[in-house]
C-alpha positions in Angstrom: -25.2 -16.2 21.3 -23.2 -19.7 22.0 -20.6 -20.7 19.2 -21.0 -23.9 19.9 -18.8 -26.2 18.5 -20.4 -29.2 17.5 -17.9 -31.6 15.7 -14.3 -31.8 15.8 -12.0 -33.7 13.7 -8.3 -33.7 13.1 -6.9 -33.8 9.5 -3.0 -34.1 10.2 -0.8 -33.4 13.1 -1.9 -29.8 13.7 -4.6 -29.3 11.4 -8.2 -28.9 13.1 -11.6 -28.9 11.7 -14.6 -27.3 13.3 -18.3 -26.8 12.9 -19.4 -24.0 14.7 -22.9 -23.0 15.7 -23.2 -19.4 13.8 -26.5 -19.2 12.1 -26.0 -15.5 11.0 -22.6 -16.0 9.9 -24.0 -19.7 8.0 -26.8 -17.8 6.1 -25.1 -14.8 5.0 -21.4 -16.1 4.2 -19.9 -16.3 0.7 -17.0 -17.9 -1.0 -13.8 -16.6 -0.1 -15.0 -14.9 2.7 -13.6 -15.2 6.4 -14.5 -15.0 9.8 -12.6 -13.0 13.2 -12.8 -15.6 16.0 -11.7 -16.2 19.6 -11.0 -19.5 21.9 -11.6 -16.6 24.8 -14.4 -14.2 25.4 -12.2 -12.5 28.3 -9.0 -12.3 27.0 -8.5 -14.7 23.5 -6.6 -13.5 20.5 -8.6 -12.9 18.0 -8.1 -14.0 14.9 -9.2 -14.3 11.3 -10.3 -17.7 9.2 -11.5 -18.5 6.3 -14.8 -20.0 6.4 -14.2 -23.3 4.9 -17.8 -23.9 4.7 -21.5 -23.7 5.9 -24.6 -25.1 6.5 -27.4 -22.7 6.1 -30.3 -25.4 7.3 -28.2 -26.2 10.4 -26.4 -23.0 11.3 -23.0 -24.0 10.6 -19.7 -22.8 9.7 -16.8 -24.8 8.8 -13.6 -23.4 10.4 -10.1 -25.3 9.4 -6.6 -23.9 11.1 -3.4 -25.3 11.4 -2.3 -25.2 15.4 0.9 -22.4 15.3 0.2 -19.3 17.7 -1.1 -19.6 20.8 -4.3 -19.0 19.6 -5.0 -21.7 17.3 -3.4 -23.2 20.0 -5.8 -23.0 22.5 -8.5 -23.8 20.0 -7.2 -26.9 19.1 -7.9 -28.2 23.0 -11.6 -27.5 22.5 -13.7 -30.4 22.1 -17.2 -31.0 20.9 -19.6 -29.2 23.1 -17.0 -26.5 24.0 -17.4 -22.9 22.5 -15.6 -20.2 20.9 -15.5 -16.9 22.4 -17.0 -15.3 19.6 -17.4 -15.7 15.7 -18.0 -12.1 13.1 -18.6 -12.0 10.2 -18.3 -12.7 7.3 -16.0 -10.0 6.3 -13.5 -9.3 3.4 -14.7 -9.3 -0.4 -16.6 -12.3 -1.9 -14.7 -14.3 -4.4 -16.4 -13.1 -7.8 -17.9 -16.4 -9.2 -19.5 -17.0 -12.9 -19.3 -19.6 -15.8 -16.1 -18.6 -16.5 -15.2 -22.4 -18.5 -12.3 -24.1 -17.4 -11.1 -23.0 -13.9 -7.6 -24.6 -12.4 -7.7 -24.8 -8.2 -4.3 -24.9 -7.0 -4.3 -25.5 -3.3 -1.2 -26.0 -1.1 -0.9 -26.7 2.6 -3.4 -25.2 4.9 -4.4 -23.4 1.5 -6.3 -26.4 0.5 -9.2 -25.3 2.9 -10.1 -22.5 1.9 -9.8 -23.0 -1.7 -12.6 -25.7 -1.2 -15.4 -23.4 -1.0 -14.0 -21.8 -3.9 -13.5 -24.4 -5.8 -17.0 -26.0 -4.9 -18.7 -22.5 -6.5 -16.9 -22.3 -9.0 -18.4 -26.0 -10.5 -21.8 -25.1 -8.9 -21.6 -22.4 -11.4 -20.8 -24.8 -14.1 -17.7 -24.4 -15.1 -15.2 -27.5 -15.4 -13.2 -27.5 -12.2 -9.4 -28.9 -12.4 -7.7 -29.3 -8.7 -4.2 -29.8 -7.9 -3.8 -29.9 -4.4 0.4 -30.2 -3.0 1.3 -30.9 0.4 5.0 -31.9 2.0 3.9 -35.7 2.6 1.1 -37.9 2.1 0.5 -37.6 5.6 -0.1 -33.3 5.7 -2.4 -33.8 3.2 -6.1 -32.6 3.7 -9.3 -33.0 1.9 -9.0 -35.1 -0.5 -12.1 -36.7 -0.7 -13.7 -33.1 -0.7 -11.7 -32.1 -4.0 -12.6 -36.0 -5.5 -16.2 -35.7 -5.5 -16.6 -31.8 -6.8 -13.2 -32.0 -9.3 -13.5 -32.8 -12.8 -9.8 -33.5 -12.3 -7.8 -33.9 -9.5 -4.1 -34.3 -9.7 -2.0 -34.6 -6.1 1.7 -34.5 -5.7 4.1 -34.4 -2.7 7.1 -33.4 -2.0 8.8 -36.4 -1.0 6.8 -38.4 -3.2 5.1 -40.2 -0.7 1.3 -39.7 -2.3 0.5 -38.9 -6.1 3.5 -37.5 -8.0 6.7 -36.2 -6.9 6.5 -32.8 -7.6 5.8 -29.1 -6.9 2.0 -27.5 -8.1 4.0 -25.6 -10.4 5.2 -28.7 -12.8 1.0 -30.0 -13.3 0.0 -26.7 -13.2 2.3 -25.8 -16.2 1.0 -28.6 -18.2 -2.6 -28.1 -17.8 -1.6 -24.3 -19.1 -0.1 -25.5 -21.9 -3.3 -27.5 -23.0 -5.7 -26.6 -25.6 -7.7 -24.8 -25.0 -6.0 -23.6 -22.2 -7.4 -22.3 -18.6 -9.8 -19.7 -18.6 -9.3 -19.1 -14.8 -6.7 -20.0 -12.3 -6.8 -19.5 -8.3 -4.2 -20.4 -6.3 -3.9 -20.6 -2.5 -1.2 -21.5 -0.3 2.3 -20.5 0.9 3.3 -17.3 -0.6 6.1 -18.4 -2.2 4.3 -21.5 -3.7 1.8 -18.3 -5.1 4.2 -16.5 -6.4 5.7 -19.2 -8.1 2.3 -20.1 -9.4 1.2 -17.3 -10.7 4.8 -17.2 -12.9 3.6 -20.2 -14.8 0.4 -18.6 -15.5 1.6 -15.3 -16.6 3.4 -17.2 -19.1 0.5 -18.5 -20.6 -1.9 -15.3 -20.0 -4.1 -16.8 -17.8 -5.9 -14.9 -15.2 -5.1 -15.8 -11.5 -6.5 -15.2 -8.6 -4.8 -15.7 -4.8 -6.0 -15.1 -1.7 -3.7 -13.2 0.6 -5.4 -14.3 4.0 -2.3 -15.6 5.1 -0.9 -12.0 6.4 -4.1 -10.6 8.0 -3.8 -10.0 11.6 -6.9 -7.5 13.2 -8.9 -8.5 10.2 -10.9 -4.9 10.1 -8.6 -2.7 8.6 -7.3 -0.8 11.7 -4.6 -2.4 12.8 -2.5 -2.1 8.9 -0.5 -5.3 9.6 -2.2 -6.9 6.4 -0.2 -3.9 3.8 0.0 -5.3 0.3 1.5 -3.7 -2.9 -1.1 -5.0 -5.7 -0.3 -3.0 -8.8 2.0 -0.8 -7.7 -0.8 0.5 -5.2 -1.4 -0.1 -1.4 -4.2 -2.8 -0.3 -5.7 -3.9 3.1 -5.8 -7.6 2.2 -8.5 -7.6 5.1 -10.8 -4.7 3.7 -9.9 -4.8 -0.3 -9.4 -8.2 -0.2 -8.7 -11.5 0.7 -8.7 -12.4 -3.4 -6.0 -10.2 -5.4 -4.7 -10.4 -9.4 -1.8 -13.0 -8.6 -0.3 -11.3 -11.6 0.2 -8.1 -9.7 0.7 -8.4 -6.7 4.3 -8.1 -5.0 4.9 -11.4 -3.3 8.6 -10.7 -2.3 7.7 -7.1 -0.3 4.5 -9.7 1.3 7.6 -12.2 2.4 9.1 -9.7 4.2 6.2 -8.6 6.0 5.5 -11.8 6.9 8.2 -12.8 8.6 8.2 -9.6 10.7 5.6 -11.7 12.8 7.1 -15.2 13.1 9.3 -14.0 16.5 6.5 -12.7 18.1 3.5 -15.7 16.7 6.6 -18.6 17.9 7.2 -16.8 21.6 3.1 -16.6 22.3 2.9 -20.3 21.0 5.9 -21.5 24.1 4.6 -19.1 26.5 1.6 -20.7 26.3 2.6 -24.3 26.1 4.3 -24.1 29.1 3.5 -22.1 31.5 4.2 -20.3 35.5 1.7 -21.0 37.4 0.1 -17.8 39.2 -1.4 -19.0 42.7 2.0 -19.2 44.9 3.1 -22.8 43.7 6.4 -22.2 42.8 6.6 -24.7 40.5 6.0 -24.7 36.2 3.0 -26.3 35.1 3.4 -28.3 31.2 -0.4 -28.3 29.4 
């Protein structure tokens, strides 16, 4: 089967949208879940995404990833017509989905595009959808217009202040808690510390929150253990038992650490491959 990828776009510096030919995937996929891809049948890194969105009709997933390993890397220089190595899925649990009444979308970063499939269920299933979406600069801000037409409510800040308000998602997020009748469902996804921050200001005001922990997977099937959460004192596969998690009990600062066992290892791929020894006798290096 070709993975195809049949429109490109970019939505900031190094954030990359696809639509990839994957009519099993397109048909079958549900919110919340993700995908394992790879830029290389041969010898790619594989790695998982969060299907951003499909097109059943057409055969399409939607793939966003921010360009910071080598393999995202290499997937950004694809163009329309190019193809993946491979696409499988979907995997990881569904995000539960029901009328629950008022449901608050807090998105940050890259986190913005995966909430939007949640977000876009959750008002299919009629419930009144508030959005705050965050981002660094007006600039690293993505899908916008996506959030506008399905949002009730959509509130934006930065950090510099450039776009919306100047502000953290914590500071809106508090005040829609604090209305009445409050929140009947929160889901935040983002930076973990922008989570864990989040779901502070909700436990204040007991409102349920979900977050998806997709950040930390690495194999994406459960063998590999990389993705180890504590969630309620217990140890979860985010990839297997997750992606979606209680906010409210899951141990953010033991994630951090975890995380950042990785960022040596992601950063010295990423250069390796950016620049490059050539391999046929020309003793010179090669820049892509």
């Amino acid at each position: 089967m070709s993975f195809k990828i049949l429109s490109k776009r970019q939505l900031s510096e190094n954030v990359f949208q696809v639509d990839v030919q994957a009519p099993l995937v397109a048909r079958a996929r549900k919110a919340g879940q993700f995908v394992i891809v790879s830029p290389d049948p041969d010898a790619g890194e594989r790695i998982p995404l969060t299907i951003a969105g499909a097109n059943s009709a057409q055969g399409t997933i939607r793939l966003i990833f921010q360009r910071v390993g080598k393999a995202t890397a290499q997937m950004a220089e694809l163009n329309e017509g190019d193809a993946l190595g491979y696409v499988a899925g979907p995997l990881g649990r569904p995000t539960h989905i029901e009328n629950f009444g008022t449901a608050v979308c807090v998105g940050g970063g890259i986190g913005i595009a995966p909430l939007l499939p949640i977000a876009a269920a959750l008002k299919e299933a009629g419930n009144t959808v508030v959005s705050i979406l965050g981002a660094r600069t007006k600039e690293l801000l993505i899908l916008e217009e996506e959030f506008r037409t399905l949002s009730d409510e959509l509130i934006i800040v930065t950090d510099d202040g450039s776009y919306g308000r100047k502000a953290v998602v914590t500071e809106p997020l508090e005040t829609v808690c604090r209305r009445s009748p409050k929140p009947n469902l929160a889901i935040a996804i983002g930076p973990t510390i922008m989570m864990k921050f989040c779901c502070e200001t909700t436990k204040k005001f007991e409102v349920p929150t979900q977050v998806s922990l997709n950040t930390i997977m690495v194999d994406g099937t459960g063998m590999c253990g990389g993705c180890r959460v504590e969630v309620g004192g217990k140890t979860k596969f985010v990839c297997v038992d997750g992606p979606e998690f209680d906010g409210h009990q899951v141990n953010f600062d033991l994630m951090m650490k975890r995380m950042s066992a990785y960022k040596a290892l992601e950063q010295k791929a990423y250069e390796a491959f950016r620049e490059h020894v050539c391999k046929i006798g020309l003793h010179h290096k090669t820049t892509i």
